[in-house]
PAZAPA-4460 file (N, C-alpha, C; in steps of 0.05 Angstrom, whole numbers, plus 32768, in hexadecimal, padded with zeros to 4 digits):
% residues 140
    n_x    n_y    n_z   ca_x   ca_y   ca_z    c_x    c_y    c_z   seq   type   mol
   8214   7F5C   7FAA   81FB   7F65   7FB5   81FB   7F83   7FB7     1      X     A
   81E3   7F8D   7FB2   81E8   7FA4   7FB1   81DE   7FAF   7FCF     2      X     A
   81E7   7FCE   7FD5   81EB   7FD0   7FF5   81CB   7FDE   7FF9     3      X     A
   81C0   7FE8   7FE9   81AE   7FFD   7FF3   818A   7FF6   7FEA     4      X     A
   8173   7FF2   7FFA   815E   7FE3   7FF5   814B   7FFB   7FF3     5      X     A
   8136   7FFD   7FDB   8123   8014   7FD0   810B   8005   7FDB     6      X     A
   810B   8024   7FED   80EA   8024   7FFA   80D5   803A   7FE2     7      X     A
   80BE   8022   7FDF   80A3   8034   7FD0   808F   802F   7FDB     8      X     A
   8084   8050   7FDA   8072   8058   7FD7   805D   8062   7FD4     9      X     A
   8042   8073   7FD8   8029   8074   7FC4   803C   8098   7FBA    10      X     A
   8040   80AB   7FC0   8049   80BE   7FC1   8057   80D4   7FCF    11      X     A
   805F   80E2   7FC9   8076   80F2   7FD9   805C   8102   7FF0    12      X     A
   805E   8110   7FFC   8054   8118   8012   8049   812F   8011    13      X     A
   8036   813E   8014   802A   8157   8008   803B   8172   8013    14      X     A
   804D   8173   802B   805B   8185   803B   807E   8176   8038    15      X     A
   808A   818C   8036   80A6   8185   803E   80B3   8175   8053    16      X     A
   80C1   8165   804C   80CA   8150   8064   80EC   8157   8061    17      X     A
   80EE   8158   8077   810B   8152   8086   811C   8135   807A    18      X     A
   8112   811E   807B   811A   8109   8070   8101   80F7   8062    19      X     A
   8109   80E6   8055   80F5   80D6   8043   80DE   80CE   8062    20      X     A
   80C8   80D1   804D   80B3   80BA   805E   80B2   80CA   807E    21      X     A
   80BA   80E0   8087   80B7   80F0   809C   80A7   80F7   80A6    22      X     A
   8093   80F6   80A0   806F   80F6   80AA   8064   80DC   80AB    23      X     A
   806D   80C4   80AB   8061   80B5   80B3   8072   80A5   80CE    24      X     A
   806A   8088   80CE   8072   807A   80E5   808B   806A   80D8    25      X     A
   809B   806A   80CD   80A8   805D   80BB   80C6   805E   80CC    26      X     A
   80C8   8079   80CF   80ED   806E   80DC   80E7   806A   80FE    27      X     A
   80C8   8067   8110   80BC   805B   8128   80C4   8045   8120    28      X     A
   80BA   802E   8111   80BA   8015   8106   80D8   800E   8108    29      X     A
   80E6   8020   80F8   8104   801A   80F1   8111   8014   810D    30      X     A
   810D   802D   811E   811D   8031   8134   8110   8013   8140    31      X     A
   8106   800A   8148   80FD   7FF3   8153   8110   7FDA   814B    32      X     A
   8122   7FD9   8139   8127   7FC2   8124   814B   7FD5   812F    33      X     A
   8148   7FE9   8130   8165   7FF2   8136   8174   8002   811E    34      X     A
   815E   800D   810E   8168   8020   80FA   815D   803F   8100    35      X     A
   8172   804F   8101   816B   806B   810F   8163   807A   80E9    36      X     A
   8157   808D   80F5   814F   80A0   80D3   8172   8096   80CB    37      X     A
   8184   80AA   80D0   81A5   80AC   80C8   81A7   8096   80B7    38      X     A
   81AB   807E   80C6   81A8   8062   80BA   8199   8060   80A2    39      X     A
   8184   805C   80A7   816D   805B   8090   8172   806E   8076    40      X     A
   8184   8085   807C   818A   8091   8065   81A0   8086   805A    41      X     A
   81B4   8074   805F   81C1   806B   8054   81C4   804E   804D    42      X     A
   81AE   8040   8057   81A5   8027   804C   818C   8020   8034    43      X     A
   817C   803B   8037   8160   8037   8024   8166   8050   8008    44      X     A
   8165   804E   7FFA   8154   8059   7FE6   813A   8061   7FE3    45      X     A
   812A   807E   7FE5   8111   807F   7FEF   8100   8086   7FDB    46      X     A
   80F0   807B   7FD3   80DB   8089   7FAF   80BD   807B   7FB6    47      X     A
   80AE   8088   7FAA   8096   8081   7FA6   8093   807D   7F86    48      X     A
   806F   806E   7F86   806C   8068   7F64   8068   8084   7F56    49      X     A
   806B   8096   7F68   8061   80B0   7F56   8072   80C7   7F69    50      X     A
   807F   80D8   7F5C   808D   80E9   7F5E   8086   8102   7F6A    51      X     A
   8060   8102   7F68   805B   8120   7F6F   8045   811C   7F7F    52      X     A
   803A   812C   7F93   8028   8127   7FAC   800A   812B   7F9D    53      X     A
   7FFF   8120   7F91   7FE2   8117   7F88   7FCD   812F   7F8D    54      X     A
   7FCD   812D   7FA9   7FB1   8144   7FAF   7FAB   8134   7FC6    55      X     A
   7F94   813C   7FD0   7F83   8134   7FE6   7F6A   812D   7FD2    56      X     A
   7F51   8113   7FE8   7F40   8107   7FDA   7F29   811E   7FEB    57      X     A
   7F11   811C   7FE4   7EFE   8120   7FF6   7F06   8124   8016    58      X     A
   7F0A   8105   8021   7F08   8106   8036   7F25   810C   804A    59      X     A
   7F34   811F   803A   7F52   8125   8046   7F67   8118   803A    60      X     A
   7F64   8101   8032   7F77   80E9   8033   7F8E   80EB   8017    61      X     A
   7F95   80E5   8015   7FB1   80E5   7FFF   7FA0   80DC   7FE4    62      X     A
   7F9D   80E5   7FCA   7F95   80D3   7FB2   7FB2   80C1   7FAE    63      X     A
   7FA5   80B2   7FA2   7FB1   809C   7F8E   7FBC   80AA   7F7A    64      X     A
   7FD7   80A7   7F6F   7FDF   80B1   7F4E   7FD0   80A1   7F3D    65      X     A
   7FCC   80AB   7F29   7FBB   8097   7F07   7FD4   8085   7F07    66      X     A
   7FC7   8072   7EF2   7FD6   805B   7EF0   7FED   806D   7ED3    67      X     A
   7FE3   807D   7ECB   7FF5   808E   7EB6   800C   8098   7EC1    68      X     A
   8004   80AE   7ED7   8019   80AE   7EEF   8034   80A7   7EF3    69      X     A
   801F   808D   7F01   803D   8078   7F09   8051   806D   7EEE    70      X     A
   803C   8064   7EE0   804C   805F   7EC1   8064   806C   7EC1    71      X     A
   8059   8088   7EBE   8066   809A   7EAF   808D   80A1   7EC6    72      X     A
   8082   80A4   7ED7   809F   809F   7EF0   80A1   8086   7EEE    73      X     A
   809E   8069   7EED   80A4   805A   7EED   80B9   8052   7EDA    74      X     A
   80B4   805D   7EBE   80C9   8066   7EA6   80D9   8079   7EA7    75      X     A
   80D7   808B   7EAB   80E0   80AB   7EB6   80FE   809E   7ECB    76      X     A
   80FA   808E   7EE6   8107   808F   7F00   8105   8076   7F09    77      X     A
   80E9   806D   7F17   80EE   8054   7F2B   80F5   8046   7F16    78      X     A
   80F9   8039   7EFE   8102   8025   7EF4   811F   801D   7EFD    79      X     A
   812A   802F   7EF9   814C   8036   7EF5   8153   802B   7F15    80      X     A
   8141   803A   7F29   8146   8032   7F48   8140   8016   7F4D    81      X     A
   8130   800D   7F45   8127   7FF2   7F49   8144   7FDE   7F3F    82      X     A
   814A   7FDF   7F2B   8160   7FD7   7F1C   8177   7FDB   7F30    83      X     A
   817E   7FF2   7F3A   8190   7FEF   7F51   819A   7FE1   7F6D    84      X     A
   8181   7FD5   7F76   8183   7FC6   7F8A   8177   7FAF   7F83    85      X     A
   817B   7F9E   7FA1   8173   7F7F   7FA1   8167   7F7C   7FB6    86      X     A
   8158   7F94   7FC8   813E   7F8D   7FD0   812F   7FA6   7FCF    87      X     A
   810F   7FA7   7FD2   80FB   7FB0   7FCA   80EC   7FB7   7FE4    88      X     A
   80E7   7FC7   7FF2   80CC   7FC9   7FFF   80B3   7FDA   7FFC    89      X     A
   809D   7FD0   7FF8   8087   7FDE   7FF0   8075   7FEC   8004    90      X     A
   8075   7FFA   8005   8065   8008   8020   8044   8012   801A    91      X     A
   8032   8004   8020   800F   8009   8013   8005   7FFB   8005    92      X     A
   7FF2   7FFA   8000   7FE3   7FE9   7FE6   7FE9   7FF8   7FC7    93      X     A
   7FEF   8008   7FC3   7FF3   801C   7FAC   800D   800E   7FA3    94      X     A
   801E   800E   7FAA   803F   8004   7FA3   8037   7FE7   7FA1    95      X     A
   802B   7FD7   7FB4   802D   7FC4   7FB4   801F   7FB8   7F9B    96      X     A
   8002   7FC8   7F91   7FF6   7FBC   7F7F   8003   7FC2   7F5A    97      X     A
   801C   7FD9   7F60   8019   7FE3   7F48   8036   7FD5   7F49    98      X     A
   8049   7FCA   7F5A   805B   7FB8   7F51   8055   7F9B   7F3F    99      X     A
   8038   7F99   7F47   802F   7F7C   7F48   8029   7F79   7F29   100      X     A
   8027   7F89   7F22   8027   7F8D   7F03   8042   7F8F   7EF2   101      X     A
   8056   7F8F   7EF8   8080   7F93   7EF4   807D   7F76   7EF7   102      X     A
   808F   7F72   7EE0   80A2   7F5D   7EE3   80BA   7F65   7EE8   103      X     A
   80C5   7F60   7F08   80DF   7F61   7F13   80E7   7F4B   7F1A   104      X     A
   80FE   7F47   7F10   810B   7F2D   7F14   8123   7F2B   7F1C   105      X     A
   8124   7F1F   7F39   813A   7F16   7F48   8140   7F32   7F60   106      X     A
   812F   7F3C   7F68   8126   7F4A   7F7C   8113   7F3E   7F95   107      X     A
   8120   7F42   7FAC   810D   7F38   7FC5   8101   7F50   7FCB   108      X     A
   80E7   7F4C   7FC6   80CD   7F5E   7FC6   80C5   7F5E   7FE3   109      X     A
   80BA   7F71   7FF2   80B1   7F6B   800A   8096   7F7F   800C   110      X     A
   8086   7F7E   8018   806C   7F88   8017   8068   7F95   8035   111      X     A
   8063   7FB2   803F   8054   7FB2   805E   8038   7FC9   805B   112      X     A
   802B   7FCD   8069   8014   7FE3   8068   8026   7FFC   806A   113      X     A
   8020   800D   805E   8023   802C   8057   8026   8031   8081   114      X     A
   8039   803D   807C   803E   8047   8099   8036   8068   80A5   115      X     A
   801E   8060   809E   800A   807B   809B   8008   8077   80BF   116      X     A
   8001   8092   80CC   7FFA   809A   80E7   7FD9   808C   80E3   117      X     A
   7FCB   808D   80CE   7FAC   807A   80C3   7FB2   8066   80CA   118      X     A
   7FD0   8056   80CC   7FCE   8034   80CD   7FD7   802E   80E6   119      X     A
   7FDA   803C   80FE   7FE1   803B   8116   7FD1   801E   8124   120      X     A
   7FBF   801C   8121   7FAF   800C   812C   7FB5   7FEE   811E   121      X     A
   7FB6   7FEB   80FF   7FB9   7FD3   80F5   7FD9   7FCA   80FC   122      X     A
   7FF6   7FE0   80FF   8011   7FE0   810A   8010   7FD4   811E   123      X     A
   7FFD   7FD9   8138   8001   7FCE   814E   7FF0   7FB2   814D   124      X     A
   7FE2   7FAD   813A   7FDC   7F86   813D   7FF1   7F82   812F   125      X     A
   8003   7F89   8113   800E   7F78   810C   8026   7F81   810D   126      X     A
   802C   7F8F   8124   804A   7F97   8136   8061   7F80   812B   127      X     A
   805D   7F6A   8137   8072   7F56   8132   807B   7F42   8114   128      X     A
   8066   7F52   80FE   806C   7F48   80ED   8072   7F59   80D7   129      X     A
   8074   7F72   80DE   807C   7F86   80DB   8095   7F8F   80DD   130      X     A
   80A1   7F90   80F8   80BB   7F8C   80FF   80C7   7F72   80F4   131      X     A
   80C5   7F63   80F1   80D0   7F47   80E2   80D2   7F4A   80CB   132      X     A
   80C4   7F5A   80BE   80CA   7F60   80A0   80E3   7F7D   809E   133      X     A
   80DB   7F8C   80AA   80F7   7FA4   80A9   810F   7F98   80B5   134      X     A
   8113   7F82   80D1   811F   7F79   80D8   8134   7F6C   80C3   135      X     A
   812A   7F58   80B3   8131   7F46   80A0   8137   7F5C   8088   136      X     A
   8131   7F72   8080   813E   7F80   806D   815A   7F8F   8070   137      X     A
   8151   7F99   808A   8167   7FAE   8091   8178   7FA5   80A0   138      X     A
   817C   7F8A   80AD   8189   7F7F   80BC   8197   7F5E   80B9   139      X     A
   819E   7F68   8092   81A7   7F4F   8081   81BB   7F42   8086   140      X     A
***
């Protein structure tokens, strides 16, 4: 079994981060389940479907990479990472929909909402099923 589980997703972050995924709610979640950032850096593997921070849309918000994009890192990098481990977590609808299109086989795939400071409100209804899913990854 392999030791270390790749978190994706939609893109890297428009500002410099200290550790993966550092602007969002992501190592809050962890710590709850009993994984400190420290931890988390040595149990996850961290990538998105696209390598480079997109832009902003109209209304502030992060764009989507083209589906050329992701392709193109998907051949380039995440392929090779995916291949490395034997579990998967997808973070957003973006990862989630553009895995859905891969044939990976013999990978436990797991799915949660993008742990955006935006999804604060949908986190706290589905708090406990939330934590049951990081629980059960990180606490094999």
């Amino acid at each position: 079994m392999n030791t270390k589980i790749l978190i994706v997703g939609q893109a890297p972050a428009n500002q410099k981060q200290q550790y993966p995924y550092d602007t969002t709610q992501l190592y809050n979640w962890l710590a709850e389940v009993g994984v400190s950032k420290d931890k988390a850096q040595q149990l996850f593997i961290f990538d998105a479907v696209y390598d480079k921070f997109p832009g902003f849309d109209s209304k502030g918000g992060h764009l989507k990479p083209t589906r050329e994009q992701m392709d193109e890192y998907w051949e380039r990098s995440l392929k090779t990472k995916v291949d490395l481990v034997d579990k998967i977590l997808l973070l957003g609808n973006v990862s989630k929909v553009y895995f859905a299109g891969k044939e990976i086989k013999n990978k436990e795939i797991y799915t949660l909402i993008h742990p955006s400071t935006r999804n604060i409100g949908i986190y706290n209804q589905n708090k406990e099923s939330i934590l049951n899913v990081l629980d059960k990854i990180c606490n094999y």
